[in-house]
PDB file of N, CA, C and O in Angstrom:
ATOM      1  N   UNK A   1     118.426 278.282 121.097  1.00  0.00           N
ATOM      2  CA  UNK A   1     117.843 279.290 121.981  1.00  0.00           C
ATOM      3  C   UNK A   1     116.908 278.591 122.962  1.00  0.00           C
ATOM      4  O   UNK A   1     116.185 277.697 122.523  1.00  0.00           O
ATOM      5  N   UNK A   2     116.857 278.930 124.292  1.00  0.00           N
ATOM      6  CA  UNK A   2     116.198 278.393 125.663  1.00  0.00           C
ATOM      7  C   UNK A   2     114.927 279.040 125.318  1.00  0.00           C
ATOM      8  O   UNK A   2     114.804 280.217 124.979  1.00  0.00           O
ATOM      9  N   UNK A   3     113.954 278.134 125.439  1.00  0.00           N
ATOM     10  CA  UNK A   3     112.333 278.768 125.305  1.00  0.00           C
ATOM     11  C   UNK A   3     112.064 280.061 127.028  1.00  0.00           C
ATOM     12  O   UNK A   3     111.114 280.800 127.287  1.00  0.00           O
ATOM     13  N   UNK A   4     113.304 279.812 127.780  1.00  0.00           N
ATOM     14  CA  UNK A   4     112.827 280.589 128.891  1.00  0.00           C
ATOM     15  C   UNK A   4     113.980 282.338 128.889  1.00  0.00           C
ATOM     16  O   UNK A   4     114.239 283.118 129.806  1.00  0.00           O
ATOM     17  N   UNK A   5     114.468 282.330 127.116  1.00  0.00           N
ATOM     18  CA  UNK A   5     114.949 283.633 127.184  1.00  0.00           C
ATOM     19  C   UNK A   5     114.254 284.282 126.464  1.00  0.00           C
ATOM     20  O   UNK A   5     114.526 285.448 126.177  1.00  0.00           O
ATOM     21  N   UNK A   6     112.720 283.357 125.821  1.00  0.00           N
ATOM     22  CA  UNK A   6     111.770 284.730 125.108  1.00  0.00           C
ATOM     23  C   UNK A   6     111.519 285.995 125.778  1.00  0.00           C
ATOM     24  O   UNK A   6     111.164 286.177 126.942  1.00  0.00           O
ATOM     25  N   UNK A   7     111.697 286.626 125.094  1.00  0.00           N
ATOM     26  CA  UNK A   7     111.143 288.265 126.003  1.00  0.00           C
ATOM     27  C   UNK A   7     112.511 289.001 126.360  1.00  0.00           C
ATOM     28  O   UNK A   7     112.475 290.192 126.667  1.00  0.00           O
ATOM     29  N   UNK A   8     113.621 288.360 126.325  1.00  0.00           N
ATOM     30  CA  UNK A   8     114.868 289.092 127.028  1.00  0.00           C
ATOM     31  C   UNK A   8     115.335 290.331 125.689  1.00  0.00           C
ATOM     32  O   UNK A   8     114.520 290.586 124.803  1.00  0.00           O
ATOM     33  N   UNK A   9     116.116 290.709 125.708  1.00  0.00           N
ATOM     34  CA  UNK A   9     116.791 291.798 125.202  1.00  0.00           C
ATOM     35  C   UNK A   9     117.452 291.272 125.244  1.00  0.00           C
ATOM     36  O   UNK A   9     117.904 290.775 126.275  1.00  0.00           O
ATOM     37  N   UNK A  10     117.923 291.082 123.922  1.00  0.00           N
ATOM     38  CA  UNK A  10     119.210 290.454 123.042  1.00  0.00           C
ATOM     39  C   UNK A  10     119.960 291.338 122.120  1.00  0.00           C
ATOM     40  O   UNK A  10     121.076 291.131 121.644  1.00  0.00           O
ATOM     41  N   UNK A  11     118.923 292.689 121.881  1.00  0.00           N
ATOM     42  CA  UNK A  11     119.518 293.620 120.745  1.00  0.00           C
ATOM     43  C   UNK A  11     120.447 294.636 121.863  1.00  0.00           C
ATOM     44  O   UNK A  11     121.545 295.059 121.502  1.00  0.00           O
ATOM     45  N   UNK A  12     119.929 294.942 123.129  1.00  0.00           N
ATOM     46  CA  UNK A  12     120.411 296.072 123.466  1.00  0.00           C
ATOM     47  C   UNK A  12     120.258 297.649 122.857  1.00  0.00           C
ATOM     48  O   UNK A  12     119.242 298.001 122.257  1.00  0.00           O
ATOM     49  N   UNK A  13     121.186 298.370 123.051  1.00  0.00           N
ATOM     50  CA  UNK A  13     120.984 300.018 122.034  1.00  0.00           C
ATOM     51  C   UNK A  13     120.781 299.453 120.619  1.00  0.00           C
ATOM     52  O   UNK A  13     120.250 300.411 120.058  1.00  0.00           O
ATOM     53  N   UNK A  14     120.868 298.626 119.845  1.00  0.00           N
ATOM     54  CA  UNK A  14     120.681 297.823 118.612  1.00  0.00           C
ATOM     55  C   UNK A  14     119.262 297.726 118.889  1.00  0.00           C
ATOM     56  O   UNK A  14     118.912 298.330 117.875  1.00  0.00           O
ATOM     57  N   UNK A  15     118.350 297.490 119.369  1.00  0.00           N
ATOM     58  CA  UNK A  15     116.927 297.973 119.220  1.00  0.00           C
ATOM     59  C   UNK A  15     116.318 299.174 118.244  1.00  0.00           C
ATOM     60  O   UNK A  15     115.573 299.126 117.265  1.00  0.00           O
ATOM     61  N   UNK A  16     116.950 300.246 118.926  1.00  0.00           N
ATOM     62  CA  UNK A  16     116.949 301.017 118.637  1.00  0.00           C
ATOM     63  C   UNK A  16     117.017 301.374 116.817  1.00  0.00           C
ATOM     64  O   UNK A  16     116.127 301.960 116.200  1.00  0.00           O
ATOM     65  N   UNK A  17     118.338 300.832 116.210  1.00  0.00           N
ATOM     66  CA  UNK A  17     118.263 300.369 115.034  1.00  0.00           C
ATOM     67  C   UNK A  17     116.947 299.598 114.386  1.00  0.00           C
ATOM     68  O   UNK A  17     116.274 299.948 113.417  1.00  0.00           O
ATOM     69  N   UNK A  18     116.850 298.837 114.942  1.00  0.00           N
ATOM     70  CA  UNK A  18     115.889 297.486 114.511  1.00  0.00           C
ATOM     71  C   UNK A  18     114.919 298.672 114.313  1.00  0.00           C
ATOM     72  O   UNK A  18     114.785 299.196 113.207  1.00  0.00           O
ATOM     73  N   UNK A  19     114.454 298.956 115.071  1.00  0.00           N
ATOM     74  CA  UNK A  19     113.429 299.751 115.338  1.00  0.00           C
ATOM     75  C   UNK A  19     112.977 300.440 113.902  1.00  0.00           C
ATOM     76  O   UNK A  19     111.975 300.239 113.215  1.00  0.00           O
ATOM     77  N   UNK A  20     114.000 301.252 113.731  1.00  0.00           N
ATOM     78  CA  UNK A  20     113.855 302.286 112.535  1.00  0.00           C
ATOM     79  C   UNK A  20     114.122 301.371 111.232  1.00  0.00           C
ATOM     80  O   UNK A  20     113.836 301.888 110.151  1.00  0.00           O
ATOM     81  N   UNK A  21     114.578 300.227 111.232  1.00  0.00           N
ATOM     82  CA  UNK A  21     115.148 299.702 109.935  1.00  0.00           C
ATOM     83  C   UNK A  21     113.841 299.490 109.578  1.00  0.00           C
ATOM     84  O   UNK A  21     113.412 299.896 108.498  1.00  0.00           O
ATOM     85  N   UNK A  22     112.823 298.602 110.763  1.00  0.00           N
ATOM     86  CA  UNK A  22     111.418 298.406 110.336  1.00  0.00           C
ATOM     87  C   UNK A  22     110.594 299.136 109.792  1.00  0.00           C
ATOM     88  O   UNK A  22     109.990 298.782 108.780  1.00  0.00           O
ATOM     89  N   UNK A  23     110.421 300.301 110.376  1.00  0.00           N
ATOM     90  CA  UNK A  23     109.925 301.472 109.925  1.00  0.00           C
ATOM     91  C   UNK A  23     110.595 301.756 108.632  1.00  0.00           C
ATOM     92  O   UNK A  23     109.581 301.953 107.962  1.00  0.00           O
ATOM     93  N   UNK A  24     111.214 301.858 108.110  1.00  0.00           N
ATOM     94  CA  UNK A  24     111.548 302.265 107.228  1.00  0.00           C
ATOM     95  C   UNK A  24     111.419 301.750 105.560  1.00  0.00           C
ATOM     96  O   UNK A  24     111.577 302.244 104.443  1.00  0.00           O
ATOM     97  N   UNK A  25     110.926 300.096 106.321  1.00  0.00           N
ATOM     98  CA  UNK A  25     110.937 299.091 105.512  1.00  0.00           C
ATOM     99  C   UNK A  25     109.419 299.196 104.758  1.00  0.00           C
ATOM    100  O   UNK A  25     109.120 298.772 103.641  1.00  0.00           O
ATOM    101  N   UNK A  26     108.365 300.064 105.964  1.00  0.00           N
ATOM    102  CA  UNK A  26     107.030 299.856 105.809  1.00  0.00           C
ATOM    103  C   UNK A  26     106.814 301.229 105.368  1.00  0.00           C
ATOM    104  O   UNK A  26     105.632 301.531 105.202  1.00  0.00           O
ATOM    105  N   UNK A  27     107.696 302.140 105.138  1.00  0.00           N
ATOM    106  CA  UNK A  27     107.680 303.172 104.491  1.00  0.00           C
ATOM    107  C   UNK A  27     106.647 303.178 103.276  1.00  0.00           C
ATOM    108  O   UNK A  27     106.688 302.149 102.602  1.00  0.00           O
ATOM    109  N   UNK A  28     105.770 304.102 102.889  1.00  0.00           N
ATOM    110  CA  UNK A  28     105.031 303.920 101.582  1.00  0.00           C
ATOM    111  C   UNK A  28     104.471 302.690 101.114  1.00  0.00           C
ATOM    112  O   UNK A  28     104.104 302.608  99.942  1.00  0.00           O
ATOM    113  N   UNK A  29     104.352 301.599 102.006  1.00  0.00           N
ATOM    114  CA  UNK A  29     103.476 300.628 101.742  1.00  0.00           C
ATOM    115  C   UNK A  29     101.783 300.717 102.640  1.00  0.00           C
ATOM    116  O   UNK A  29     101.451 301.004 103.790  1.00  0.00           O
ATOM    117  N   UNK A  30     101.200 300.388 101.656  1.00  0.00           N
ATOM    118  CA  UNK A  30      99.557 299.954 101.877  1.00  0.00           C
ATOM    119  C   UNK A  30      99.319 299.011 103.195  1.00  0.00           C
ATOM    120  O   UNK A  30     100.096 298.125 103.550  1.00  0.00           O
ATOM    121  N   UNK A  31      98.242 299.326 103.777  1.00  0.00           N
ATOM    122  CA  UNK A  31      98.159 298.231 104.899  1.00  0.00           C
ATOM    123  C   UNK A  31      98.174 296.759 105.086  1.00  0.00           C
ATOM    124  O   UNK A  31      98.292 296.150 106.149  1.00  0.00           O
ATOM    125  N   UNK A  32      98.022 296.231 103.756  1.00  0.00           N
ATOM    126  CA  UNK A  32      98.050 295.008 102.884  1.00  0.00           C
ATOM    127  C   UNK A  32      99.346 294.702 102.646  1.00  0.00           C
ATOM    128  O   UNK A  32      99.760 293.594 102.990  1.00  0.00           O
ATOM    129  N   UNK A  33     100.161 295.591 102.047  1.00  0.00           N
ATOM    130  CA  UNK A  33     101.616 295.648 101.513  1.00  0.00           C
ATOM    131  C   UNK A  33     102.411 295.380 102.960  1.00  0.00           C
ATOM    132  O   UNK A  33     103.399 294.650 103.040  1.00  0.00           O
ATOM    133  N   UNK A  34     101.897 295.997 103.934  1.00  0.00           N
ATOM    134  CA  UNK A  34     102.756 296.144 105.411  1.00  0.00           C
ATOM    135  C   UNK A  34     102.250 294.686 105.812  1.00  0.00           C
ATOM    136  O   UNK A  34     103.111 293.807 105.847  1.00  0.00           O
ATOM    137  N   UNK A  35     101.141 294.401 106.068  1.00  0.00           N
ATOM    138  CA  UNK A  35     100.947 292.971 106.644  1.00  0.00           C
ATOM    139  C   UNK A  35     101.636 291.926 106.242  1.00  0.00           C
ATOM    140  O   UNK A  35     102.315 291.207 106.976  1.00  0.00           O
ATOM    141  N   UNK A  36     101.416 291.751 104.525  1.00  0.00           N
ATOM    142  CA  UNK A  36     102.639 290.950 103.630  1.00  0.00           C
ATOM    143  C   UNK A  36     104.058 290.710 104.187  1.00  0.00           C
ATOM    144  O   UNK A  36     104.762 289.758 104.526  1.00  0.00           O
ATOM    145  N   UNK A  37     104.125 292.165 104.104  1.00  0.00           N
ATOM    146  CA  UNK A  37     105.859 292.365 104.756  1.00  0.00           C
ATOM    147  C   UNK A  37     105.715 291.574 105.672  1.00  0.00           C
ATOM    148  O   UNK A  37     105.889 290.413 105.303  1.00  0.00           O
ATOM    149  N   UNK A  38     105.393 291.729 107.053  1.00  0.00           N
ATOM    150  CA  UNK A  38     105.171 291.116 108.323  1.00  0.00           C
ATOM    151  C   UNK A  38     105.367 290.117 108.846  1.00  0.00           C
ATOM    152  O   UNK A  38     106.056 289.671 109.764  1.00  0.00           O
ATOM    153  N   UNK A  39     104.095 289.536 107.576  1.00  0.00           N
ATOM    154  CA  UNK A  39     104.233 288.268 107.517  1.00  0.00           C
ATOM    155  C   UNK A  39     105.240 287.011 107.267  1.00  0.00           C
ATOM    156  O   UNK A  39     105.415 285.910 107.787  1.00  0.00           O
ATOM    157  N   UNK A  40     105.959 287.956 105.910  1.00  0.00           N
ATOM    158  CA  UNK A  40     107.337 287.275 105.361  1.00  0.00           C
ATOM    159  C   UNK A  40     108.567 287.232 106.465  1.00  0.00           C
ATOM    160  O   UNK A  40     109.291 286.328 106.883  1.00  0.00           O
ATOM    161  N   UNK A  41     108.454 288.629 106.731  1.00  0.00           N
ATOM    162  CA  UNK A  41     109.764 288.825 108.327  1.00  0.00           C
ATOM    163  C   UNK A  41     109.778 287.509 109.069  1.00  0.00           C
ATOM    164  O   UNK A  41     110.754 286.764 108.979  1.00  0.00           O
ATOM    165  N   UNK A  42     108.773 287.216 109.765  1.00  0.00           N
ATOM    166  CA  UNK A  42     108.033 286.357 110.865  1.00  0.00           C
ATOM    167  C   UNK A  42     108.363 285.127 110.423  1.00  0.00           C
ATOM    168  O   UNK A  42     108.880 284.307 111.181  1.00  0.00           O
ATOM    169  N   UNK A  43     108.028 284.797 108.805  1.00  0.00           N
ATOM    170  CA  UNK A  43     108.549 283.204 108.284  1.00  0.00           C
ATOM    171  C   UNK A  43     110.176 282.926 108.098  1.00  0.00           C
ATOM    172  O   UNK A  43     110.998 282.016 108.203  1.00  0.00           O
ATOM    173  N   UNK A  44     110.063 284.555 107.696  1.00  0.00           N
ATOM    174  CA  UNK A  44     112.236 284.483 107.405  1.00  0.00           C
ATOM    175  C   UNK A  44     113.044 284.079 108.819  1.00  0.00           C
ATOM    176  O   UNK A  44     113.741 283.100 109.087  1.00  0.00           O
ATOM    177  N   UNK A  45     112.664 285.217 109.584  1.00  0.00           N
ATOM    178  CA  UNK A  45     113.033 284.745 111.394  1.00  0.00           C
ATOM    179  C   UNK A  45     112.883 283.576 111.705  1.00  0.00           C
ATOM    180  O   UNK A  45     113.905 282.924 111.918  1.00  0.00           O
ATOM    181  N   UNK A  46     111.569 282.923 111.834  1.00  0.00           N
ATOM    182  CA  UNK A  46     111.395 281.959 112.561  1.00  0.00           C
ATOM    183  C   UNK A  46     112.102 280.308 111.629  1.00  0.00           C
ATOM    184  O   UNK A  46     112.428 279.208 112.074  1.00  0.00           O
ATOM    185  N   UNK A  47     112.094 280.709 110.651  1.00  0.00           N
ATOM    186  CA  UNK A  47     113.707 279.727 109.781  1.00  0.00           C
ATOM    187  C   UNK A  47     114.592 279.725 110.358  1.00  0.00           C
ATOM    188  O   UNK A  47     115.276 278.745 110.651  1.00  0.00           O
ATOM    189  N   UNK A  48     114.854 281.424 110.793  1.00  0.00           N
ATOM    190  CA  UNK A  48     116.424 281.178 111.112  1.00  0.00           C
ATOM    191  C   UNK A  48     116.893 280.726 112.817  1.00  0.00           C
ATOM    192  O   UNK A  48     117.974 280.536 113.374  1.00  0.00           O
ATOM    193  N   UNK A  49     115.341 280.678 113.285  1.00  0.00           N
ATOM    194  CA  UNK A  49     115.394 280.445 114.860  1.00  0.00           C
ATOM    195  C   UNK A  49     115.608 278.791 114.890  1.00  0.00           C
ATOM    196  O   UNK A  49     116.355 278.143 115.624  1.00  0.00           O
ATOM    197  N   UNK A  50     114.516 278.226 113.629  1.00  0.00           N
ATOM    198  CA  UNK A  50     114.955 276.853 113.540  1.00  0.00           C
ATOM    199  C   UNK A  50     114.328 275.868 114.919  1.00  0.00           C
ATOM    200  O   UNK A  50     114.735 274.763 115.277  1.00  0.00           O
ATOM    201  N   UNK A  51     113.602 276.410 115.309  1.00  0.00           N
ATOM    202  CA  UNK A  51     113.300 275.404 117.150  1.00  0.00           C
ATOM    203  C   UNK A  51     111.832 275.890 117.054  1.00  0.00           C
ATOM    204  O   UNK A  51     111.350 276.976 117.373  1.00  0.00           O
ATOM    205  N   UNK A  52     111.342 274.951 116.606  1.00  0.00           N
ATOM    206  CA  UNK A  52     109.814 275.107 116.736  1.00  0.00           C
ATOM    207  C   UNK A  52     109.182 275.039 117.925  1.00  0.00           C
ATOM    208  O   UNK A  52     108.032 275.474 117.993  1.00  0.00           O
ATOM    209  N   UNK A  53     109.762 274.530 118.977  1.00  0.00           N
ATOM    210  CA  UNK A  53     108.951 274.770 120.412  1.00  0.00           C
ATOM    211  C   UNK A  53     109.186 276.253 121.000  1.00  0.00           C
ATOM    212  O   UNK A  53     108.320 276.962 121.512  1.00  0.00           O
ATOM    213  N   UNK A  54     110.670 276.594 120.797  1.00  0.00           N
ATOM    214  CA  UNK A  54     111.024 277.975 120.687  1.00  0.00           C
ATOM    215  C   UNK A  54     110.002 278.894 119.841  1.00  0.00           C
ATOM    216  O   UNK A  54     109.835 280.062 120.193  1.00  0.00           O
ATOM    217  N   UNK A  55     109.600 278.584 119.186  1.00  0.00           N
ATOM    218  CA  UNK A  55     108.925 279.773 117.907  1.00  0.00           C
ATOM    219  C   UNK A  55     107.306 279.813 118.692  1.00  0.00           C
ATOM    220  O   UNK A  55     106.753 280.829 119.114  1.00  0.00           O
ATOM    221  N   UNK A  56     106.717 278.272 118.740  1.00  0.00           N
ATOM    222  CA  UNK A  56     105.754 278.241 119.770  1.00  0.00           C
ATOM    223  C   UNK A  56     105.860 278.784 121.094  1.00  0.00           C
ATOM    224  O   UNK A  56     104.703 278.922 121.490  1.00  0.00           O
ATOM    225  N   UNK A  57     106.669 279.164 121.979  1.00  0.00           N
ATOM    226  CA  UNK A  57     106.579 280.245 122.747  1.00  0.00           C
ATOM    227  C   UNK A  57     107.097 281.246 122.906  1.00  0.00           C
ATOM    228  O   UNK A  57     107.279 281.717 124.029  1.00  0.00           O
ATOM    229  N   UNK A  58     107.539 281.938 121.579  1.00  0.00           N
ATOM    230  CA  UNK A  58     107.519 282.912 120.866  1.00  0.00           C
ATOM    231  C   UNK A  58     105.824 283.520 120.708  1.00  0.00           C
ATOM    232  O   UNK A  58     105.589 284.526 121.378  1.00  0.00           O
ATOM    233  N   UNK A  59     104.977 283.108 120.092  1.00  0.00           N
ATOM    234  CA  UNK A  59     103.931 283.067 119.953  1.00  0.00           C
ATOM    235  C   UNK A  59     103.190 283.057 120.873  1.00  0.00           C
ATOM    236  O   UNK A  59     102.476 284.042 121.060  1.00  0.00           O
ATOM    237  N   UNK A  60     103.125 281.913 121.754  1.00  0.00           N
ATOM    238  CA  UNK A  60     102.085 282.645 123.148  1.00  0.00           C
ATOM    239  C   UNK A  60     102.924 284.247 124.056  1.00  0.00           C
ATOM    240  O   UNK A  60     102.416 285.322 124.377  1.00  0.00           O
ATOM    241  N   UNK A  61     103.956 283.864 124.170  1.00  0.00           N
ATOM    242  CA  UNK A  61     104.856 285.772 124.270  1.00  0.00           C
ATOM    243  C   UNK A  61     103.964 286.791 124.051  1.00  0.00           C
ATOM    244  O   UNK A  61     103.375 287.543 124.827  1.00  0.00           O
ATOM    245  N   UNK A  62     103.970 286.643 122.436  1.00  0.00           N
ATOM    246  CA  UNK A  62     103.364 287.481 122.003  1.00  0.00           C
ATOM    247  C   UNK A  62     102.090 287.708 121.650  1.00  0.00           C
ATOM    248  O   UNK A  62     101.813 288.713 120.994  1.00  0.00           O
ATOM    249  N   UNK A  63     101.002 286.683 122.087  1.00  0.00           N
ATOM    250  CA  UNK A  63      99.313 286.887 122.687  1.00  0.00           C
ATOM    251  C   UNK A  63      99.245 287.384 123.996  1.00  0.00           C
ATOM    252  O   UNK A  63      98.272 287.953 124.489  1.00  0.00           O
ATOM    253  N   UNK A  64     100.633 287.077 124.699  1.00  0.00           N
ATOM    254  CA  UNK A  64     100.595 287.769 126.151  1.00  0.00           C
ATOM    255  C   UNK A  64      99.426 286.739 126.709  1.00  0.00           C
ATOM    256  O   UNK A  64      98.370 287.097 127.229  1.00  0.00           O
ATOM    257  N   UNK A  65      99.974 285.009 126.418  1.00  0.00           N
ATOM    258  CA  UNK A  65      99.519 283.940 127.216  1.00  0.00           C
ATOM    259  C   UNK A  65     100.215 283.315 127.934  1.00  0.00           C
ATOM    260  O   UNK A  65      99.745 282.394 128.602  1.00  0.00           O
TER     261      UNK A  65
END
């Protein structure tokens, strides 16, 4: 993955999905329990992204730096 397609839309109407799968995931969990989750997502993903300069601007992306 090109560090200059962070931010694009890759899911399309599949967002939409994503969307609710998340939600759904954080269903009846504690604010603690949800952060956990979060957290794990974020380590599972960024395994499977595999490009640590990629994941690093992933991360400023998402400080909105």
């Amino acid at each position: 993955m090109d560090k200059s397609e962070i931010g694009r839309d890759r899911l399309g109407a599949a967002g939409d999905d994503f969307y609710a799968a998340l939600m759904t995931a954080h269903e009846g969990l504690s604010f603690e329990e949800s952060a956990r989750l979060n957290a794990k997502l974020v380590l599972l993903l960024a395994n499977q992204v595999g490009d640590l300069d990629v994941i690093r601007a992933a991360l400023r992306a998402a400080r909105g730096d």
